[in-house]
SEDREN-204642 format. One record per atom (N, C-alpha, C): residue in three letters; y, x, z. Coordinates in steps of 0.05 Angstrom, whole numbers, padded with zeros to 5 digits, always signed. Atoms other than C-alpha are relative to their C-alpha. Example, Ala and Ser with C-alpha at 12.3 -4.5 7.8 and 13.67 -1.06 7.14 Angstrom:
BEGIN
ALA-00024+00018+00000ALA-00090+00246+00156ALA+00024+00018+00000SER-00024-00016-00001SER-00021+00273+00143SER+00022-00015+00014
This chain:
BEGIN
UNK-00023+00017+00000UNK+00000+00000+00000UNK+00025+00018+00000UNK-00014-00021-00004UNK+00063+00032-00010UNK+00029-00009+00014UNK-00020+00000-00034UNK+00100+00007+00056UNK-00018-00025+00008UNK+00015+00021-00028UNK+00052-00028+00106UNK+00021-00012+00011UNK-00021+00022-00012UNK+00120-00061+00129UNK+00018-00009-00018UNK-00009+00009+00018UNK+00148-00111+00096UNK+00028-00015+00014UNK-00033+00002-00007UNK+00235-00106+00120UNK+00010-00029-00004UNK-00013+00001+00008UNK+00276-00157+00110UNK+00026+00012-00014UNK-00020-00019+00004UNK+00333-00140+00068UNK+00025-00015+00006UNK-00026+00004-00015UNK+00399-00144+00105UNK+00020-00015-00013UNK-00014+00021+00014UNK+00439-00207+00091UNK+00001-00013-00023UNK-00008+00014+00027UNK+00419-00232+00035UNK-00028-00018-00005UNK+00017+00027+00002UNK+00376-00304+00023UNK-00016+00004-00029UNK+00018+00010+00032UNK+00323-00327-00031UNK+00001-00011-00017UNK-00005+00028+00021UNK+00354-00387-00056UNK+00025-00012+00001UNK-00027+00017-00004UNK+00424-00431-00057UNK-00004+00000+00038UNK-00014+00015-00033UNK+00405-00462+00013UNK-00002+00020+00022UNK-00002-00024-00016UNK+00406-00389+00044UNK-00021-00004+00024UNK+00011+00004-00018UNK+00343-00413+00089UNK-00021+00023+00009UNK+00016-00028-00003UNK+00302-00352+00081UNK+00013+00027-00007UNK-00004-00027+00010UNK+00314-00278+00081UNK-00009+00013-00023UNK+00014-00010+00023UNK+00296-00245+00023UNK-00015+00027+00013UNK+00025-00025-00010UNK+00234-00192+00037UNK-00003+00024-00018UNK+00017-00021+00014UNK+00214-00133+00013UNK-00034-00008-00009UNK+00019+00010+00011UNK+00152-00130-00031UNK-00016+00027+00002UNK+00009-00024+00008UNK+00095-00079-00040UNK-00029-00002-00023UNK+00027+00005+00022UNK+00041-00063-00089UNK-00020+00025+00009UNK+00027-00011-00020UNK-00023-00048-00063UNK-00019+00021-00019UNK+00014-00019+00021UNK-00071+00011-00093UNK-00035+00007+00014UNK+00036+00000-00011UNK-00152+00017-00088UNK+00000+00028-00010UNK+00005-00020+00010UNK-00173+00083-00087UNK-00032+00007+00005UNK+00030-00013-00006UNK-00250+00110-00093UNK-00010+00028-00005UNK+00011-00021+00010UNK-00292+00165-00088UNK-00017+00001-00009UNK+00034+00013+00013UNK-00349+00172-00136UNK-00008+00031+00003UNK+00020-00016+00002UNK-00406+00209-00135UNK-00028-00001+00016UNK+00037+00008-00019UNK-00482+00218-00094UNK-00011+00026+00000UNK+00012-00028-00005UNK-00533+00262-00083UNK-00005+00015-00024UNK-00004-00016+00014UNK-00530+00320-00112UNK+00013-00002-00023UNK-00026-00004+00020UNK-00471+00309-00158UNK+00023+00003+00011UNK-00022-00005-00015UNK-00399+00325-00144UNK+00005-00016-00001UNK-00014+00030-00012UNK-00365+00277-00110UNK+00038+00005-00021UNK-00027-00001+00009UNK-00293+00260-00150UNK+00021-00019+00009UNK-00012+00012-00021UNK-00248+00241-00094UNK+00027-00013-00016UNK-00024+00009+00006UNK-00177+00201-00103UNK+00009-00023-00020UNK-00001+00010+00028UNK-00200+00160-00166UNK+00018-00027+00004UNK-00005+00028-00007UNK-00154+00098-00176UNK-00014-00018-00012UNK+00025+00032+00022UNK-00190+00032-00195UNK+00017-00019+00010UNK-00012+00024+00001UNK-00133-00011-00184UNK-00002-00021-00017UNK+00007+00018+00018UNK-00146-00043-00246UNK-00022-00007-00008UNK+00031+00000+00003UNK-00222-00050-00240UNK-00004-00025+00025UNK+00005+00017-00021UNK-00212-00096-00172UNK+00020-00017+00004UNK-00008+00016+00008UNK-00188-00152-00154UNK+00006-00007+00042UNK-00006+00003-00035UNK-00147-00164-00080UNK+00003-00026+00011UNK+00002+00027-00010UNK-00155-00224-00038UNK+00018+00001+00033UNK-00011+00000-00027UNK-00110-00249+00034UNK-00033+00000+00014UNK+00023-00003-00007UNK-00162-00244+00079UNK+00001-00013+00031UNK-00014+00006-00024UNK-00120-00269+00135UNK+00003-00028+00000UNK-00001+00034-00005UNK-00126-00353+00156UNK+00024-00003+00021UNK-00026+00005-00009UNK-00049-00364+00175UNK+00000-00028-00004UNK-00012+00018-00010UNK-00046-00424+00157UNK-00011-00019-00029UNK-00005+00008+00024UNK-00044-00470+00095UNK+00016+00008-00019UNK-00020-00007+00016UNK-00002-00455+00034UNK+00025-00003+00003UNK-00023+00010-00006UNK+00056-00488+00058UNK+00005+00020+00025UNK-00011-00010-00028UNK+00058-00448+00121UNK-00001+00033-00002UNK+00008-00045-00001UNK+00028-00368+00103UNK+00015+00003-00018UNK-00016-00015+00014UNK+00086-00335+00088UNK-00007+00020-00025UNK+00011-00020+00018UNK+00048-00290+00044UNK-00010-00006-00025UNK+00011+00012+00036UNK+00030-00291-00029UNK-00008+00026-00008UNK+00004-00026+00008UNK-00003-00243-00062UNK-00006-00004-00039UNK-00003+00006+00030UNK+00007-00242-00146UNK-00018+00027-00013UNK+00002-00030+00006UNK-00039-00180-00179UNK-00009+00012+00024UNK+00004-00019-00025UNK-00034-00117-00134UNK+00037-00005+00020UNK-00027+00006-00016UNK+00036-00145-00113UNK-00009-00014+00021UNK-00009+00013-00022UNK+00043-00169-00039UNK+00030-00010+00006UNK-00030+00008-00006UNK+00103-00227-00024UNK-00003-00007+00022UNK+00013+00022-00009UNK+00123-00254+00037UNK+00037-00002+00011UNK-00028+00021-00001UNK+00183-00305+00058UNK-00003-00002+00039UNK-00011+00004-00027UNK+00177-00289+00133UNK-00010+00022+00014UNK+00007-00014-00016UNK+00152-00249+00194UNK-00034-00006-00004UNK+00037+00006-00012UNK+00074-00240+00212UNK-00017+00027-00018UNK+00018-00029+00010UNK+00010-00191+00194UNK-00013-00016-00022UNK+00015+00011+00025UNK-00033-00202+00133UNK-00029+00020-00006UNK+00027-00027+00007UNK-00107-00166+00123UNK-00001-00015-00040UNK+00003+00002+00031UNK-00116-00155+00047UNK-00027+00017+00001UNK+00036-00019+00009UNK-00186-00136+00018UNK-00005-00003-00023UNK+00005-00002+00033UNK-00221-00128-00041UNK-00019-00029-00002UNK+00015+00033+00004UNK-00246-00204-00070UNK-00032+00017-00004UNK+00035+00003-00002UNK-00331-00210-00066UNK-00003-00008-00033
């Protein structure tokens, strides 16, 4: 992830009726290491675009979990934690 904390940004709303803060966003990255016995292992590999990220976190209904997740993009329209994993 490239900021596990997701800021508000200072004074400034999402929409006309100024009811939410506007958030910071981040985009998430899968990394693996391949290899086995007796072959070299080739550490760091990205496979962001090979997987597929899911919330993993039961906040609430849609109406209520601030969080959205679009892609490898993470949104969210309020305070709270969020576990992200790789979908089954």
């Amino acid at each position: 992830m490239d900021d596990p904390i997701l800021q508000p940004v200072q004074d400034i709303k999402t929409d006309a009726t100024c009811d939410f803060p506007l958030f910071q966003n981040s985009n998430l990255t899968a990394i693996a290491t391949f290899g086995g016995v007796n072959l070299v292992g080739v550490p760091d590999m990205d496979v962001t675009c090979a997987v597929t990220f899911e919330l993993q976190t039961n906040i609430g209904d849609s109406v209520t979990n601030p969080f959205s997740l679009v892609g490898s993009f993470i949104y969210t329209k309020d305070t709270g934690n969020a576990n992200v994993g790789l979908a089954k």
